[in-house]
C-alpha positions in Angstrom: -11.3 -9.5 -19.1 -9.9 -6.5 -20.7 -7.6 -4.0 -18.4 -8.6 -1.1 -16.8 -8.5 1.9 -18.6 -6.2 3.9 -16.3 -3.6 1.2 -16.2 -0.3 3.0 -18.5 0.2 1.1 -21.0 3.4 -0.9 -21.7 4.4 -0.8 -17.7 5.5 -3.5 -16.2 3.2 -5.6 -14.3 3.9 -4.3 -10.8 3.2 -0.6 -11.8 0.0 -1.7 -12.5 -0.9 -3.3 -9.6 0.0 -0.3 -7.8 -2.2 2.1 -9.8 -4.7 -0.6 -9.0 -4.0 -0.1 -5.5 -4.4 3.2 -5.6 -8.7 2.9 -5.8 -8.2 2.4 -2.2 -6.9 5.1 -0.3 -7.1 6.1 3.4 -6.4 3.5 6.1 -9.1 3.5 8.5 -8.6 4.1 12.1 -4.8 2.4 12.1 -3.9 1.9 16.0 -1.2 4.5 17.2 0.8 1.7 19.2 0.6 -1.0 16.4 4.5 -1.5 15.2 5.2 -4.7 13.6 7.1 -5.6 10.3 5.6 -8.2 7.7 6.6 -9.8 4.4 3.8 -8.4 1.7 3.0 -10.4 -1.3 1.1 -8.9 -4.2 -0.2 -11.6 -7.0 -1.8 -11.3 -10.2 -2.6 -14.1 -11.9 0.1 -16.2 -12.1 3.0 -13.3 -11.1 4.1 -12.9 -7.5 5.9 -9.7 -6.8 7.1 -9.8 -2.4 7.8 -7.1 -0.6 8.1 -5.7 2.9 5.6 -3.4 5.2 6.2 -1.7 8.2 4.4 0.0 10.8 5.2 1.5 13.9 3.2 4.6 15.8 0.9 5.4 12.9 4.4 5.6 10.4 4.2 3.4 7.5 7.0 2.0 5.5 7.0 0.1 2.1 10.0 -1.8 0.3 10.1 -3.4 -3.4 12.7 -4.4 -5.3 11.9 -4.3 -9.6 14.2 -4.3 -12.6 15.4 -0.3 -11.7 16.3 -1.7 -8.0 14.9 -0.9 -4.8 12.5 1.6 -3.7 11.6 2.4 -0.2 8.1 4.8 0.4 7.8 6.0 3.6 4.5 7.7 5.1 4.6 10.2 8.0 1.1 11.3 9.0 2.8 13.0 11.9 4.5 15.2 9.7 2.4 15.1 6.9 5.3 14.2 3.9 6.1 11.1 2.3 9.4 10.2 1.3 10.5 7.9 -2.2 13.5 6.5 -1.6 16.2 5.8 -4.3 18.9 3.5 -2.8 20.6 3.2 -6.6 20.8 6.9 -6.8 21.5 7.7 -2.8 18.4 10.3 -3.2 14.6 10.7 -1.9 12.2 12.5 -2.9 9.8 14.3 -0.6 5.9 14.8 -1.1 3.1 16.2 1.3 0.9 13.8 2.6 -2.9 14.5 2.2 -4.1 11.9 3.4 -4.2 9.5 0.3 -1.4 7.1 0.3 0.2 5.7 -2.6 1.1 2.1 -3.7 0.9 -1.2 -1.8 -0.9 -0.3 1.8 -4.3 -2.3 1.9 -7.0 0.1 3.0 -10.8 0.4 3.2 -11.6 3.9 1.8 -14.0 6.2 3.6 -16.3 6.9 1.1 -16.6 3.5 0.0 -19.6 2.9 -2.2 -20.6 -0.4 0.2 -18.9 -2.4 3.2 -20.6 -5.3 4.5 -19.0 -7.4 7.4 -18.9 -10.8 6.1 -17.7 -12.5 9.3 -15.0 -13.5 11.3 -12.0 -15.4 9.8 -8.7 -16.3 11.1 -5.8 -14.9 8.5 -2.1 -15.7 9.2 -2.4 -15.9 13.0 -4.6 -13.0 13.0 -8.6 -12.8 14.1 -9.9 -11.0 11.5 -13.2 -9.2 10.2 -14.0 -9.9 7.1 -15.4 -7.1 4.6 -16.9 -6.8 1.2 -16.2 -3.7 0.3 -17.6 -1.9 -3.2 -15.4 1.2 -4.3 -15.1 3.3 -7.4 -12.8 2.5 -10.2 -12.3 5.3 -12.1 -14.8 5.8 -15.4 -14.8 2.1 -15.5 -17.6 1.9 -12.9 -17.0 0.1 -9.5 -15.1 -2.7 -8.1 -15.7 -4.8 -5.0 -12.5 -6.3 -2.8 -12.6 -8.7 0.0 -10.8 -7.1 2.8 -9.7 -8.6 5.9 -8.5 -6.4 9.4 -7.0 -7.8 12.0 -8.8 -7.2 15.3 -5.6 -6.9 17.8 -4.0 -4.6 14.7 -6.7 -2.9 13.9 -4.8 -2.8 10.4 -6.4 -4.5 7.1 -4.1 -7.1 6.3 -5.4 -9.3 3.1 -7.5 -8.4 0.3 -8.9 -10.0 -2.6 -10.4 -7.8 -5.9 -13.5 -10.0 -7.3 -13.8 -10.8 -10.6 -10.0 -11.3 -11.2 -6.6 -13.5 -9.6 -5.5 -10.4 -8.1 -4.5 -10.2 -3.8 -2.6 -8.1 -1.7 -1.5 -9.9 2.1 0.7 -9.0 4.8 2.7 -12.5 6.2 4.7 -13.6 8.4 3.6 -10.4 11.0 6.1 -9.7 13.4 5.2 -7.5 16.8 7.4 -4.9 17.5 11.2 -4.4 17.6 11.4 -1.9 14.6 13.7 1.2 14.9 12.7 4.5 14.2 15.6 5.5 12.1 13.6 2.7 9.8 10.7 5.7 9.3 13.4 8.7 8.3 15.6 9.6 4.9 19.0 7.6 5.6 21.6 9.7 6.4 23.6 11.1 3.6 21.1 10.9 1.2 20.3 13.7 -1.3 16.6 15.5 -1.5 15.8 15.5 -4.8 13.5 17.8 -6.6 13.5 15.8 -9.9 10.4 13.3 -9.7 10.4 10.3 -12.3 7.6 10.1 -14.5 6.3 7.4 -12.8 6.6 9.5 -9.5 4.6 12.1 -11.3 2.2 10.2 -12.0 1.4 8.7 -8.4 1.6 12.5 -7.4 -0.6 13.1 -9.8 -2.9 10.4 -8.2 -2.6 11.4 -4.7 -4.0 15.1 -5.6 
């Protein structure tokens, strides 16, 4: 199967996934008193890059680690801005939210081409409804993803792209106990108002 035509070429892996990722774009309906932290595992084919999620009061936060180091995204609907963390560098960068998030969240998109509830599976401890969802993907045509929420979340937390070994899944959900500092710039930090190019890009994406 040949690769999408808006994947960059020569990225790594991972940046691919999350240009991927990026087909699916508003969270629907996430709970305001949902908070709980999970590990997040992204696989395709035979590479598995983990990661962290977070989610507390509508506030979303994202950690990976790659070959540059670790980068932290942080979503605040509340404010409308999402911050890219640089912990190498001691910097973020700061971006207005517009309702399209960027990288790893899973997400059922609005305008959705086709969902179709499936059923009712358990995932990872969780009662979940089970979706087929059908979604646009880019000039290529469409794509369709299994997508599983979690009824007590009310937060998607597994899917599966057909056609391809690719699957995004929160594990390992924890309830609660999260600090709010978690969902702010660390202190002594420096805003920075030099994206990457890869930063560029996503921002580019999120227009």
């Amino acid at each position: 199967m040949s690769k999408p035509a808006f994947w960059p070429s020569g990225s790594p892996w991972w940046r691919r996934c999350w240009w991927l990722l990026l087909i699916l774009l508003v969270i629907p309906g996430v709970a305001g008193a949902v908070e709980f932290a999970a590990q997040m595992v992204v696989k395709d084919r035979d590479k598995t890059m983990p990661g962290k999620i977070f989610f507390q009061n509508g506030k979303m936060r994202q950690e990976f680690v790659d070959e540059e180091g670790r980068t932290i995204t942080i979503v605040r609907p509340d404010l409308k801005v999402i911050w890219v963390i640089m912990p190498l560098e001691r910097t973020y960068l700061e971006i207005p939210f517009k309702g399209r998030l960027p990288g790893q969240f899973i997400q059922i998109p609005p305008d959705a081409i086709a969902k179709r509830l499936l059923g009712t599976e358990t995932v990872n401890g969780y009662v979940a409804d089970k979706y087929e969802v059908t979604v646009r993907q880019g000039e290529a045509g469409v794509s369709k993803q299994t997508v599983w929420v979690a009824k007590k979340l009310n937060v998607p937390i597994k899917m599966v792209t057909a056609g391809r070994d690719f699957s995004l899944e929160y594990r390992n959900i924890k309830e609660g106990g999260l600090a709010a500092l978690m969902f702010d710039p660390p202190k002594g930090y420096t805003k920075t108002t030099s994206p990457s190019s890869f930063t560029l890009k996503m921002m580019k994406e999120m227009e």
